[in-house]
Biopython code that builds the backbone (N, CA, C, O; Angstrom):
import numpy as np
from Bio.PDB.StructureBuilder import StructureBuilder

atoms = [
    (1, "UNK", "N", (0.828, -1.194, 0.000)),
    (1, "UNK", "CA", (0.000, 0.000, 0.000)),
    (1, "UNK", "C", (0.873, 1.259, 0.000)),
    (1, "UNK", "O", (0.705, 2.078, -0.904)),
    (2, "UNK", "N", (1.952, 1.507, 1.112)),
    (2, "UNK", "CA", (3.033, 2.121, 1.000)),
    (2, "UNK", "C", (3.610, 2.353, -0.174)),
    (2, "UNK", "O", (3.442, 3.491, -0.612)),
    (3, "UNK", "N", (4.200, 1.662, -0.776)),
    (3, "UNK", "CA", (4.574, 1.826, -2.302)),
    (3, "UNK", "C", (4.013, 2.290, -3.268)),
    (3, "UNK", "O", (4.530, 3.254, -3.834)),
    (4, "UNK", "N", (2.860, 1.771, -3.713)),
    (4, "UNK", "CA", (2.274, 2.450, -4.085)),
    (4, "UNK", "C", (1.660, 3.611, -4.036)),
    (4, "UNK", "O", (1.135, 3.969, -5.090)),
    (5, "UNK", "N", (1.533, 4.598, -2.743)),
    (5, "UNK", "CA", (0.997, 5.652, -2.469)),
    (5, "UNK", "C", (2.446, 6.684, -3.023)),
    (5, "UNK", "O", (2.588, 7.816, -3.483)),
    (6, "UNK", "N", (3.080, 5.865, -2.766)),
    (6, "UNK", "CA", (4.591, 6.721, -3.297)),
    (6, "UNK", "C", (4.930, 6.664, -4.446)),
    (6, "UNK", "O", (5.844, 7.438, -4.728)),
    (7, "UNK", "N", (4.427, 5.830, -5.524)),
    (7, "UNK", "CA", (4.587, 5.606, -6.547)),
    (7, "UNK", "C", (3.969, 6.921, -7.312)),
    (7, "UNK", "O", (4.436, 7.684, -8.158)),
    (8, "UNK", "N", (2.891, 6.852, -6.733)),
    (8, "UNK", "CA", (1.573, 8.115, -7.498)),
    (8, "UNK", "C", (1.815, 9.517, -6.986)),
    (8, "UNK", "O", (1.194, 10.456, -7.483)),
    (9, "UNK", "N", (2.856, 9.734, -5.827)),
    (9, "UNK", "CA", (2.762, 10.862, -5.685)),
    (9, "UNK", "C", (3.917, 11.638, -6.195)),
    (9, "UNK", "O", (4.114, 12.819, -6.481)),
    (10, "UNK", "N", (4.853, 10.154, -6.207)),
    (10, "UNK", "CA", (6.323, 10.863, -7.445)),
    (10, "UNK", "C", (5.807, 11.143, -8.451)),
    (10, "UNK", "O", (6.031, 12.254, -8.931)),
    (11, "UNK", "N", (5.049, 10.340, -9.028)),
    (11, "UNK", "CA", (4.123, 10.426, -10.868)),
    (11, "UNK", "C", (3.713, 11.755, -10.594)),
    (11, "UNK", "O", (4.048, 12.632, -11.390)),
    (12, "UNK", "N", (3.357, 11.908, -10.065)),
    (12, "UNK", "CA", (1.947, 13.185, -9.868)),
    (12, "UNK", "C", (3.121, 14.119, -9.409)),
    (12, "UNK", "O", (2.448, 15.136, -9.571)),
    (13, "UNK", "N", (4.201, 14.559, -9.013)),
    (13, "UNK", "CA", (4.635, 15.544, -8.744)),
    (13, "UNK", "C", (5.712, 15.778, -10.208)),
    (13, "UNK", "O", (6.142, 16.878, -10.553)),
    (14, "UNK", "N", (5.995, 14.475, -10.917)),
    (14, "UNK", "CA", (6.913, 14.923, -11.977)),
    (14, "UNK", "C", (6.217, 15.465, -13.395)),
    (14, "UNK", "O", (6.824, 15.764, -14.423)),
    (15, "UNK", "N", (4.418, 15.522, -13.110)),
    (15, "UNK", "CA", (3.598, 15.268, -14.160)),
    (15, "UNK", "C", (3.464, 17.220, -13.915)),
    (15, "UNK", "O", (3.413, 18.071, -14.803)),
    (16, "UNK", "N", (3.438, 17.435, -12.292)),
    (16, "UNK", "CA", (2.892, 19.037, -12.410)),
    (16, "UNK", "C", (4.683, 20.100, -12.047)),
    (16, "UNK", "O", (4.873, 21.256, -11.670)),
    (17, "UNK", "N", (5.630, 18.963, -12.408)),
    (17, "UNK", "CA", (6.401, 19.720, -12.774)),
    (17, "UNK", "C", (6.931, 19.787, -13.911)),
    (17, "UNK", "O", (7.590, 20.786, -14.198)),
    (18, "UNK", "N", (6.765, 18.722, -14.837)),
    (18, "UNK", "CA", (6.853, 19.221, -16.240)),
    (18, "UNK", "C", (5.578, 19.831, -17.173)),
    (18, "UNK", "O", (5.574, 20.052, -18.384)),
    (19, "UNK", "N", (4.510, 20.021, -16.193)),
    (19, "UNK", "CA", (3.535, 20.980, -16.731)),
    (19, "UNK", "C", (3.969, 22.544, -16.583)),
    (19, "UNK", "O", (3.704, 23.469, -17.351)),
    (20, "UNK", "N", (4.838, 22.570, -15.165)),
    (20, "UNK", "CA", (5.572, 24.232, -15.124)),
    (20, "UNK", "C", (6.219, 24.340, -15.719)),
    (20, "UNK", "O", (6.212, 25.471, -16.205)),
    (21, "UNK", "N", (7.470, 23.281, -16.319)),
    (21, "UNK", "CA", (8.080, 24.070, -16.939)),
    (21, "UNK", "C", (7.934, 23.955, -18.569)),
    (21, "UNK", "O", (8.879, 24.120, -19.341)),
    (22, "UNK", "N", (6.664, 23.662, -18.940)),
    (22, "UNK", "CA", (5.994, 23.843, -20.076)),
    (22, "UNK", "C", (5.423, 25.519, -20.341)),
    (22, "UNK", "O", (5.760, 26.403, -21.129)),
    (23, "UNK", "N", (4.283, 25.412, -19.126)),
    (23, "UNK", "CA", (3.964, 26.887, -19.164)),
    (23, "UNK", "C", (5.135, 27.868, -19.104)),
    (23, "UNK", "O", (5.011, 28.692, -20.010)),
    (24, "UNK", "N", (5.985, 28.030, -18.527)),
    (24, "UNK", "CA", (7.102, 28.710, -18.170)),
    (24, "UNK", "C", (7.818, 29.107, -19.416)),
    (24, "UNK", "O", (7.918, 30.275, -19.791)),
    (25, "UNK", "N", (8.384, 27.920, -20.130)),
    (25, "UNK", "CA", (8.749, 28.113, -21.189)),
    (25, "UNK", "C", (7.949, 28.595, -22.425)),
    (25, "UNK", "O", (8.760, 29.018, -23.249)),
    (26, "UNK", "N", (6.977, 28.674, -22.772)),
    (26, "UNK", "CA", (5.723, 28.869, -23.277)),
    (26, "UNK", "C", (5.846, 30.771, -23.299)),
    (26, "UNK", "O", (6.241, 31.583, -24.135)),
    (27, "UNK", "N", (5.256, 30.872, -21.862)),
    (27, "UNK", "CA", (5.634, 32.246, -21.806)),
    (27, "UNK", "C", (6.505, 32.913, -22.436)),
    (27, "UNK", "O", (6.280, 33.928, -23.096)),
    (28, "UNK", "N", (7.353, 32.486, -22.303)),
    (28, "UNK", "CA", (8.963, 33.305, -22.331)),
    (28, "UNK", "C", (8.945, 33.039, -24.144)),
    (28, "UNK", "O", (9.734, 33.645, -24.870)),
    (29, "UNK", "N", (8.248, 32.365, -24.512)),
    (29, "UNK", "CA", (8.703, 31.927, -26.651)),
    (29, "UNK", "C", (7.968, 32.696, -27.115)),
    (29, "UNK", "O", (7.867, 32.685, -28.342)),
    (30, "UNK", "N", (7.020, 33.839, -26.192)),
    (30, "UNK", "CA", (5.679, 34.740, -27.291)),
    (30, "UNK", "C", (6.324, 35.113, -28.448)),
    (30, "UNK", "O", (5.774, 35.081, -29.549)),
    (31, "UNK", "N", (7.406, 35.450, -28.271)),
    (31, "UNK", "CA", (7.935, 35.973, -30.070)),
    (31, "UNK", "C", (9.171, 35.341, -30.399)),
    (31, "UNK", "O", (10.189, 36.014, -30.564)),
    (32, "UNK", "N", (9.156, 33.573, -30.551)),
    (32, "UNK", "CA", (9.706, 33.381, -30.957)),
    (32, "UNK", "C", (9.948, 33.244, -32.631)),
    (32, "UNK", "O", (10.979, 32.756, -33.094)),
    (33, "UNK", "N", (9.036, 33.659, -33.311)),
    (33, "UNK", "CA", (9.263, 33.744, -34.309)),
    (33, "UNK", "C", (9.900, 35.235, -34.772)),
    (33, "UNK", "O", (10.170, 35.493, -35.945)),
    (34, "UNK", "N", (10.080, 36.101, -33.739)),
    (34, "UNK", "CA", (10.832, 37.407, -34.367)),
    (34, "UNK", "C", (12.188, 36.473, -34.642)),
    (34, "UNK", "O", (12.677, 35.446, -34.172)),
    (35, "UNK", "N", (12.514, 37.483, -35.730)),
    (35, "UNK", "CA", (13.943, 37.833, -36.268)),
    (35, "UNK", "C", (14.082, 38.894, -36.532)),
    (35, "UNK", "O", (13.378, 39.533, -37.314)),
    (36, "UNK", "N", (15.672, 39.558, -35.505)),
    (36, "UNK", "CA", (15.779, 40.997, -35.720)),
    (36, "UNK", "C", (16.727, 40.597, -36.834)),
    (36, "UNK", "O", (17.240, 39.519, -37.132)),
    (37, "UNK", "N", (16.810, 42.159, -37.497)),
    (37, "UNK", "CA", (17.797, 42.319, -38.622)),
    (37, "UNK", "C", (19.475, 42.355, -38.005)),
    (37, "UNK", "O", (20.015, 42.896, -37.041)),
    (38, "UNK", "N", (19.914, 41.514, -39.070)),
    (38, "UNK", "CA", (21.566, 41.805, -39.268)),
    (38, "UNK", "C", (21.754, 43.147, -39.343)),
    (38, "UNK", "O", (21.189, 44.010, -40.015)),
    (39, "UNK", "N", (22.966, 43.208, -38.254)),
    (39, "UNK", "CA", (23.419, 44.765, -38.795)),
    (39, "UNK", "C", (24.715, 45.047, -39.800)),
    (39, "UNK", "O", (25.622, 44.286, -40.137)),
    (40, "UNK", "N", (24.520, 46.086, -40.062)),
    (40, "UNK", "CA", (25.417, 45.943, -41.282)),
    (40, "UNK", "C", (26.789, 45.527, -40.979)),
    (40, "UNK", "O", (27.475, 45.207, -41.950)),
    (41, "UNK", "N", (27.397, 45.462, -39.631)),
    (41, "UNK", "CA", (28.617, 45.263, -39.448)),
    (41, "UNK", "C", (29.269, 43.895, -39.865)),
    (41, "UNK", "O", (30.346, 43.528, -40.334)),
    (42, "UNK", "N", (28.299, 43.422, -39.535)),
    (42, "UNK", "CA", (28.138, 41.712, -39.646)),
    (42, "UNK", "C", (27.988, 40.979, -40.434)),
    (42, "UNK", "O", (28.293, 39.787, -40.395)),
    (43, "UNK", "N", (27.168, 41.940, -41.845)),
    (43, "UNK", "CA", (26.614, 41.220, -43.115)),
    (43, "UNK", "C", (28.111, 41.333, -43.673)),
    (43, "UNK", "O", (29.117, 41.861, -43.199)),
    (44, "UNK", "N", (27.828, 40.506, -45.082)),
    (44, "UNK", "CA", (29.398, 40.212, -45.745)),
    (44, "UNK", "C", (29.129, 41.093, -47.322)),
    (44, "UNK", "O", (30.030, 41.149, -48.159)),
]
sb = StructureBuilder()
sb.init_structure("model")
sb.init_model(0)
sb.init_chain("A")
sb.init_seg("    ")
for serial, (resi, resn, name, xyz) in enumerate(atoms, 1):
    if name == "N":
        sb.init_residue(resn, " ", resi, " ")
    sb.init_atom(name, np.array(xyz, "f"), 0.0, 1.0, " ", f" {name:<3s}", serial, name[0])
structure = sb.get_structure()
């Protein structure tokens, strides 16, 4: 019974911590599709 109660609460804690750092990361990508421009120093 022991074991198992521990089984589900590791599951269940690794399930709502890779749900944070889903949202988390999520957040932080709102513009990952920007691309700033090259500056001219850099272009060839």
């Amino acid at each position: 019974m022991m074991k198992r109660l521990t089984c589900w609460l590791l599951s269940s804690g690794v399930a709502a911590l890779v749900f944070l750092a889903n949202v988390t990361s999520a957040s932080a990508c709102v513009f990952g599709h920007y691309q700033p421009e090259v500056p001219k120093s850099l272009q060839k």
